[in-house]
C-alpha positions as CSV (number, residue, x, y, z in Angstrom):
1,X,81.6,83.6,95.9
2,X,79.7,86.2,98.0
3,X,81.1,87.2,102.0
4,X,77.7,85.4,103.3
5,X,78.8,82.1,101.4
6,X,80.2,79.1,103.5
7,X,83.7,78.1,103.2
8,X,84.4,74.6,103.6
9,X,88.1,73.5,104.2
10,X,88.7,69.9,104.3
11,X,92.0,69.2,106.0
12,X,93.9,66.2,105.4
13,X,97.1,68.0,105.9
14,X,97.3,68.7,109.5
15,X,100.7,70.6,109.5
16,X,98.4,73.6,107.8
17,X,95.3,73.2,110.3
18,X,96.7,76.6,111.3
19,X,96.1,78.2,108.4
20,X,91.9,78.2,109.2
21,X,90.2,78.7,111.7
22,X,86.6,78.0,112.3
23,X,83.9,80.8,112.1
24,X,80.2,81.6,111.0
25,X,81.8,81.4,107.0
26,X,84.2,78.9,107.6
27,X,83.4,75.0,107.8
28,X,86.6,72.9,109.1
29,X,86.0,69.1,108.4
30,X,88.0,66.3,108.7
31,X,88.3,63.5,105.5
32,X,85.6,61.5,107.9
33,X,83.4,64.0,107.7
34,X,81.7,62.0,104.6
35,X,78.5,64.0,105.0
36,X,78.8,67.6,105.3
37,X,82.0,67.0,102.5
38,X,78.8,66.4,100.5
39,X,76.9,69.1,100.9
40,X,79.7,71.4,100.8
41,X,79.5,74.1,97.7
42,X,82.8,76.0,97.9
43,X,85.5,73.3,99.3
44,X,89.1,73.9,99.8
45,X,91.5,70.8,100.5
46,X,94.8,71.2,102.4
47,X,96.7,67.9,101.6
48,X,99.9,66.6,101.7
49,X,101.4,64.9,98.4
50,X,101.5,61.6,99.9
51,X,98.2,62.0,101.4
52,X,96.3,62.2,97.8
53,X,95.0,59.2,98.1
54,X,93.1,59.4,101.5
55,X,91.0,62.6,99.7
56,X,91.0,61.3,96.8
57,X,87.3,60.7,96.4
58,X,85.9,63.8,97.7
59,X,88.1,65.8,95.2
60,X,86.9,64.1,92.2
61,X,83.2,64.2,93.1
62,X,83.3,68.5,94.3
63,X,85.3,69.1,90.9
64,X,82.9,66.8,88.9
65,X,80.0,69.3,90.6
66,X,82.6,72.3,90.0
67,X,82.5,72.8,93.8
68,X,85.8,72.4,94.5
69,X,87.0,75.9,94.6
70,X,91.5,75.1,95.5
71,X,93.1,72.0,95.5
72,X,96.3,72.7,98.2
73,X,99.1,70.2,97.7
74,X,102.0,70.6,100.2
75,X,104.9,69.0,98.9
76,X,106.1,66.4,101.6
77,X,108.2,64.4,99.2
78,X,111.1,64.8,96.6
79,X,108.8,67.1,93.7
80,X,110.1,64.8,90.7
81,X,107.9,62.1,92.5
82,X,104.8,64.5,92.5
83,X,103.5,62.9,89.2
84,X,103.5,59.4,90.5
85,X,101.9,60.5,93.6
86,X,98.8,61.7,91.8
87,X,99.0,58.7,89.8
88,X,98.8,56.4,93.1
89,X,95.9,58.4,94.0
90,X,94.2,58.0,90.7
91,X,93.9,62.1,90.1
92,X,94.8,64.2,87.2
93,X,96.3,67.9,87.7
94,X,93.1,70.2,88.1
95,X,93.3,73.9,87.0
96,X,92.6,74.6,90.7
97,X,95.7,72.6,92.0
98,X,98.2,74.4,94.0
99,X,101.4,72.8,95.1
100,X,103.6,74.8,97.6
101,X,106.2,73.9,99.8
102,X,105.5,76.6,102.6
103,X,102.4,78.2,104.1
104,X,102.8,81.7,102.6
105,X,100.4,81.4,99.3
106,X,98.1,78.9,100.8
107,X,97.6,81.1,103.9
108,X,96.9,84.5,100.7
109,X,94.8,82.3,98.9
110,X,91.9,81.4,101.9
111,X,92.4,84.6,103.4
112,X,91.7,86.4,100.0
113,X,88.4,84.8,99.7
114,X,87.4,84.5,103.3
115,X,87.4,88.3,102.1
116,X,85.5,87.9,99.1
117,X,88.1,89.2,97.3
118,X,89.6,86.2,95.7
119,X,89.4,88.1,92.0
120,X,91.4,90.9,92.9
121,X,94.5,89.2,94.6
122,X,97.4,87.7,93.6
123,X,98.3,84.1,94.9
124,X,101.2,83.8,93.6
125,X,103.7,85.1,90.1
126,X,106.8,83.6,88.4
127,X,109.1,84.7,85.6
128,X,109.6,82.1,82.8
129,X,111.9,83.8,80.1
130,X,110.3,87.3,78.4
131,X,106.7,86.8,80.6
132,X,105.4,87.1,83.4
133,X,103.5,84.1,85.1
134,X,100.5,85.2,87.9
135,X,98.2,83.4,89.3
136,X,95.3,84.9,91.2
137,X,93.9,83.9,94.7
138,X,90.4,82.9,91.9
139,X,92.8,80.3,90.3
140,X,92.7,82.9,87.2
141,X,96.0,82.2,85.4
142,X,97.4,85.5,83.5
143,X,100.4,85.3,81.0
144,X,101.5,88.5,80.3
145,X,104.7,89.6,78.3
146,X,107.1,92.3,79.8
147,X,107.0,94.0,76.5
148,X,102.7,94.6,77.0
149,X,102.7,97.5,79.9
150,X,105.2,100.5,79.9
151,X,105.5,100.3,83.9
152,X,107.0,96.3,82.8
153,X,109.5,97.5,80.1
154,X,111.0,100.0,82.3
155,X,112.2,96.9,84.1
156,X,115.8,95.6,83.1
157,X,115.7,91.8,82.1
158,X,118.3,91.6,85.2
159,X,116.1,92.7,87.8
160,X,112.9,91.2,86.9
161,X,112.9,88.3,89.1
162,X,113.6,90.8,92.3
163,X,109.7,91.8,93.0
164,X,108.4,91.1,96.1
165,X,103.9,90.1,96.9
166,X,102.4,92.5,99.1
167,X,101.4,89.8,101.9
168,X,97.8,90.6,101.4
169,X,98.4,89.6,97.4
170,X,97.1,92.8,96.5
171,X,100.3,93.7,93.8
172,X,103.7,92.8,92.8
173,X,106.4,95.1,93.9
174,X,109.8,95.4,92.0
175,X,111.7,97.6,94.5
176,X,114.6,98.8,92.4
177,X,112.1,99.7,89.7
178,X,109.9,101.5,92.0
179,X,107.0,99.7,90.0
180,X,103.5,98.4,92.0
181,X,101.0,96.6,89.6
182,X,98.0,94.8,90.7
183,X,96.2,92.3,88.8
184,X,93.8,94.5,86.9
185,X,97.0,96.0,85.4
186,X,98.1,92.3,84.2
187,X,94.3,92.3,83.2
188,X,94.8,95.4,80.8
189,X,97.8,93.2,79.4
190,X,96.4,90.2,78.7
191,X,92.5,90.0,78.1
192,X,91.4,91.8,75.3
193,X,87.8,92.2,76.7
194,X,89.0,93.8,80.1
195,X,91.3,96.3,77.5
196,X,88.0,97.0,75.7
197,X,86.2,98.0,79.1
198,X,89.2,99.9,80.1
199,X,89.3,102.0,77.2
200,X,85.6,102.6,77.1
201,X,86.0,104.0,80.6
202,X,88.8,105.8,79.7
203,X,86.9,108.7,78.6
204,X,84.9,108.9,81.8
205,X,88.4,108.6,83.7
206,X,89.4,111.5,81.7
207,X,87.0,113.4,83.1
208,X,87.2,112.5,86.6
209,X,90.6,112.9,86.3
210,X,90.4,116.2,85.1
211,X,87.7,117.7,87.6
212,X,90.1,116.4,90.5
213,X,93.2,118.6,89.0
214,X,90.9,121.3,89.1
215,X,89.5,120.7,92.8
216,X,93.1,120.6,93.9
217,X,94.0,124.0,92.0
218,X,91.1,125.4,93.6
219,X,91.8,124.1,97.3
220,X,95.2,125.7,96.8
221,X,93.8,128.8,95.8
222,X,95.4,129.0,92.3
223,X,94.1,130.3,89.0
224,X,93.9,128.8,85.3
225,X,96.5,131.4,84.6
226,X,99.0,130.2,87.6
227,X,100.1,127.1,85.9
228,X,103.1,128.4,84.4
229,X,104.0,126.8,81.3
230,X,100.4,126.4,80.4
231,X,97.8,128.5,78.7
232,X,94.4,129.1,80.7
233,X,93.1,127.4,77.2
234,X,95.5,124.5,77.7
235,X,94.8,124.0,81.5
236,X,90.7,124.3,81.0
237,X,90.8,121.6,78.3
238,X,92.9,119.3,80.7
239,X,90.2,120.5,83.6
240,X,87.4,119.3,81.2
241,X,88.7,116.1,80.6
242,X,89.7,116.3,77.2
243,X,91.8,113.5,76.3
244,X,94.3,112.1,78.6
245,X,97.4,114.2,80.6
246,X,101.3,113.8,80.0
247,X,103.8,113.6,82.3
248,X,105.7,116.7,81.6
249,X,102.1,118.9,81.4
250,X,101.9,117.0,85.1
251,X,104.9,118.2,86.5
252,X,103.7,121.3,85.5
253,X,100.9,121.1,87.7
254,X,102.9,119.6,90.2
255,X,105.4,122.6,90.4
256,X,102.5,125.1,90.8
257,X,101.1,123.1,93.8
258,X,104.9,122.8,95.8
259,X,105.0,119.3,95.5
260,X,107.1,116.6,93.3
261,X,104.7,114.7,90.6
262,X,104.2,111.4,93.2
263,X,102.9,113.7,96.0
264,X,101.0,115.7,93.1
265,X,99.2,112.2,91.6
266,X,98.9,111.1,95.7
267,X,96.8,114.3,96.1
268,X,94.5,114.2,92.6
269,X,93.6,110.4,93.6
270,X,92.9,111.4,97.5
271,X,90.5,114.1,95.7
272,X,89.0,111.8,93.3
273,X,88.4,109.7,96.9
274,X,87.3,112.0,99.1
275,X,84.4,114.3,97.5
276,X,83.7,111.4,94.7
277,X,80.0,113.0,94.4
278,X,81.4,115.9,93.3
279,X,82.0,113.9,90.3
280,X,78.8,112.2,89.6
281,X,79.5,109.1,89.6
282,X,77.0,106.9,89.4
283,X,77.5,103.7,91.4
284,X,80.2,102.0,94.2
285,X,81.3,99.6,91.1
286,X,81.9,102.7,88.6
287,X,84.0,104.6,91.7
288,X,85.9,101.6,91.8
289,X,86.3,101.2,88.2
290,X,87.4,104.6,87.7
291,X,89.9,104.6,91.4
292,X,91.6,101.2,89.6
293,X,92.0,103.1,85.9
294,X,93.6,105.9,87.5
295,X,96.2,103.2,89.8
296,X,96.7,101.7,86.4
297,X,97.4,105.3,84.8
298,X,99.7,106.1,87.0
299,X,102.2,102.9,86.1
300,X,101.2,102.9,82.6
301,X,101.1,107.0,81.7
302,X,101.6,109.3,84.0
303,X,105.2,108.2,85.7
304,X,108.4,108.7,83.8
């Protein structure tokens, strides 16, 4: 859903008719409101569990016409009666069904596309066992093993429950790790066909990547030669892109410029952002492709 598309949010629950508000892209009807519930091509539904069967109707036909974008189910009764409760309604559990028992996710969800930026946030994550459980603010369910990134094995089995969501949903924070990963980095875990794109961008990261090391060198008026612990061979090849960097040949870098590796990897991405034509790349999408390999390099490569 594009930013100039109409949200519609049907509220049946009225202890969340604070969560919208109404606006140019945001429709607020009431369960009367037969007609324009209709027309509506991206509806959300705020409902309470024992208020299924009052919306019953207009959930069924949106899904039928794959208009119904989140199905918001606020639990207002013991949760082991949740199954009979769409059973006296006459529903099934939808993919898009969200149960919650506070106004945190619900609030992440509309807010994320009211942004039109459903796809990149997170609604919500769990930990069942050895995996990792996240749901994004699209409904896009990710499974993803804590064995699959590096930046997830460094986290003991102990702590892995203790991660926080950035209130926007834009990444899962595990504090005592010192580990941020957004949901492309659950992507590069999980979809084999996002791995494939990642890789073949790889290269051109590499490159980027490269080119903003030596625009930093340059900007703090240092040579090839004043990377000690380097070869002016060894630092041109890393300059030109040529395959990717380790950490130690970083902290290298890093102790040339004064600063500790973090700062150092701040400074190459605020390069790769600031003068991004310096880099030739080609397009808004490719610029972002490239900013979210290099986030995801950072967990997955470049930190100790």
């Amino acid at each position: 859903m594009s930013n100039q598309q109409t949200m519609t949010v049907l509220v049946q629950d009225t202890v969340n008719k604070h969560l919208v508000a109404r606006s140019k892209s945001v429709q607020v009807l009431q369960p009367s409101d037969s007609q324009d519930l209709e027309s509506a091509l991206n509806l959300f539904v705020l409902a309470s569990a024992t208020g299924l069967p009052e919306i019953a109707d207009i959930v069924r036909s949106a899904n039928q016409k794959h208009h119904l974008r989140v199905l918001f189910i606020r639990e207002d009764i013991d949760p082991n009666w949740l199954p009979q409760m769409f059973d006296r309604a006459n529903l099934r559990v939808m993919r898009n069904t969200l149960v919650h028992t506070n106004s945190v996710v619900p609030k992440r969800v509309i807010n994320a596309w009211t942004m039109g930026a459903q796809e990149q946030l997170i609604a919500d994550a769990t930990v069942i066992g050895d995996r990792l459980l996240v749901l994004s603010c699209a409904m896009e369910k990710l499974e993803v093993p804590f064995d699959s990134l590096p930046a997830l094995k460094r986290i003991s089995i102990d702590e892995r429950t203790n991660f926080t969501i950035d209130d926007d949903g834009s990444c899962l924070y595990w504090e005592n790790a010192d580990i941020h990963l957004d949901l492309d980095s659950f992507r590069y875990a999980t979809d084999p066909q996002w791995k494939q794109k990642f890789e073949s961008l790889k290269s051109k990261h590499n490159q980027v990547f490269g080119k903003a090391i030596a625009t930093l060198r340059k900007q703090h008026n240092l040579r090839q030669s004043d990377i000690i612990g380097l070869s002016d061979r060894q630092v041109r090849r890393i300059e030109q892109g040529d395959g990717s960097t380790k950490v130690d040949t970083l902290r290298l870098f890093a102790k040339a410029h004064g600063m500790d590796l973090d700062d150092y990897l701040d400074a190459v991405a605020d390069a790769i952002a600031s003068v991004p034509e310096e880099f030739n790349l080609s397009s808004n999408v490719e610029k972002k492709e490239i900013k979210s390999i290099n986030d995801l390099s950072k967990q997955n490569y470049y930190k100790p």
